[in-house]
C-alpha positions as a Markdown table, in Angstrom:
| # | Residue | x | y | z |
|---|---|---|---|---|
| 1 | Unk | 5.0 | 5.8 | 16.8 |
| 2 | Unk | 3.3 | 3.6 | 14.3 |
| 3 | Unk | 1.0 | 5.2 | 11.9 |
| 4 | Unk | -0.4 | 2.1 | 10.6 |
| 5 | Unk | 0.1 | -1.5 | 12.0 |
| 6 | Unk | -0.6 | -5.0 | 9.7 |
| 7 | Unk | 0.3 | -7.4 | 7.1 |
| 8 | Unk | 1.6 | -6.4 | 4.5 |
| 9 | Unk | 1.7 | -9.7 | 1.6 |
| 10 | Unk | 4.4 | -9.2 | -1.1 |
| 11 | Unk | 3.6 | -10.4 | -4.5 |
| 12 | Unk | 6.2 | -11.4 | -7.7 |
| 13 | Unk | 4.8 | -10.4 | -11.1 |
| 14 | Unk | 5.2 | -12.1 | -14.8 |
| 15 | Unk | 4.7 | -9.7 | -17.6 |
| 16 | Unk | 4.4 | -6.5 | -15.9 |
| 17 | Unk | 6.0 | -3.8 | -18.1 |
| 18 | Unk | 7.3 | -1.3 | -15.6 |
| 19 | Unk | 7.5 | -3.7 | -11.9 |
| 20 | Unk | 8.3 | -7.0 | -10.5 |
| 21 | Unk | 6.7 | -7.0 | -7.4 |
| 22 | Unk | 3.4 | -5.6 | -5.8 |
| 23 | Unk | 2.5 | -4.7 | -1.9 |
| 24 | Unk | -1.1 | -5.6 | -1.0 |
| 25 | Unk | -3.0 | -4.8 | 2.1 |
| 26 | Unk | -6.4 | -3.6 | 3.6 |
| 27 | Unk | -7.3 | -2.2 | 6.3 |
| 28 | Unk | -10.3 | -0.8 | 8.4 |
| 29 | Unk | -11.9 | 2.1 | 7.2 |
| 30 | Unk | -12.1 | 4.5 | 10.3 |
| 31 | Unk | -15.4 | 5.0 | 11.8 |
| 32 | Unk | -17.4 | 1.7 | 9.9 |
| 33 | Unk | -17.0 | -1.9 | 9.5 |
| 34 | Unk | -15.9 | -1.6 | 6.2 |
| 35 | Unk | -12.4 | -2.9 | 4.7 |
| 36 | Unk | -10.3 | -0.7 | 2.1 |
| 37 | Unk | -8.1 | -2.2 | 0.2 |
| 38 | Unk | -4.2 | -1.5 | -1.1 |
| 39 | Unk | -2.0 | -2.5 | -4.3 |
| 40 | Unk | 1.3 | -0.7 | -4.7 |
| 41 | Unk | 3.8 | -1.6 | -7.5 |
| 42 | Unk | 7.1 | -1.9 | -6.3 |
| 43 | Unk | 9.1 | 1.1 | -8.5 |
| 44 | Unk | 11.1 | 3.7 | -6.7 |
| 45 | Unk | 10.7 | 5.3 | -4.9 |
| 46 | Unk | 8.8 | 2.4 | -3.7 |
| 47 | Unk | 11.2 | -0.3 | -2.9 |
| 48 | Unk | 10.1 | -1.9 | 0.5 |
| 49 | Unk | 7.1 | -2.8 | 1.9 |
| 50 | Unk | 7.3 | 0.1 | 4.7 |
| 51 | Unk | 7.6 | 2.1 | 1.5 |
| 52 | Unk | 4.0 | 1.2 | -0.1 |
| 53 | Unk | 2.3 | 2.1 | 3.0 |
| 54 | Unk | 3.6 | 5.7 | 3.6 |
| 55 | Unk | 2.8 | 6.2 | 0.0 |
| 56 | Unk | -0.5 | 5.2 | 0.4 |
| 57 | Unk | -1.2 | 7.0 | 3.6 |
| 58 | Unk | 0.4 | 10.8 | 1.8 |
| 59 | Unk | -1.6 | 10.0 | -1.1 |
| 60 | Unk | -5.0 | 8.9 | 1.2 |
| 61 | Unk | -4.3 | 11.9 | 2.7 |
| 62 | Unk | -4.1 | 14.1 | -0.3 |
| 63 | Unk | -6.7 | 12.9 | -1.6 |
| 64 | Unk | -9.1 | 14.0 | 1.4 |
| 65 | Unk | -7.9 | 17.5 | 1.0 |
């Protein structure tokens, strides 16, 4: 079962200290028209794009507790 279902657009950084790639994605924010948007460095544990979502969804959802 998918949790969350989109685009996902993968980004190569210059000059980052700490990463070399970023994950980047919105989505809808439930209930409204409005958009909310994503930027996750690629660092482990984060090293796919399926990665950067999960981690935003646990931390979306700590973050309403």
């Amino acid at each position: 079962m998918a949790v969350w279902e989109g685009v996902v657009h993968t980004f190569d950084l210059s000059d980052h200290t700490s990463a070399k790639r970023c994950y980047a994605w919105s989505s809808l924010v439930e209930g409204t028209n409005k958009r909310k948007f994503y930027a996750v460095l690629h660092q482990a544990p984060v090293t796919l794009s399926q990665d950067a979502v999960r981690a935003a969804i646990v931390s979306d959802y700590k973050n309403e507790e």
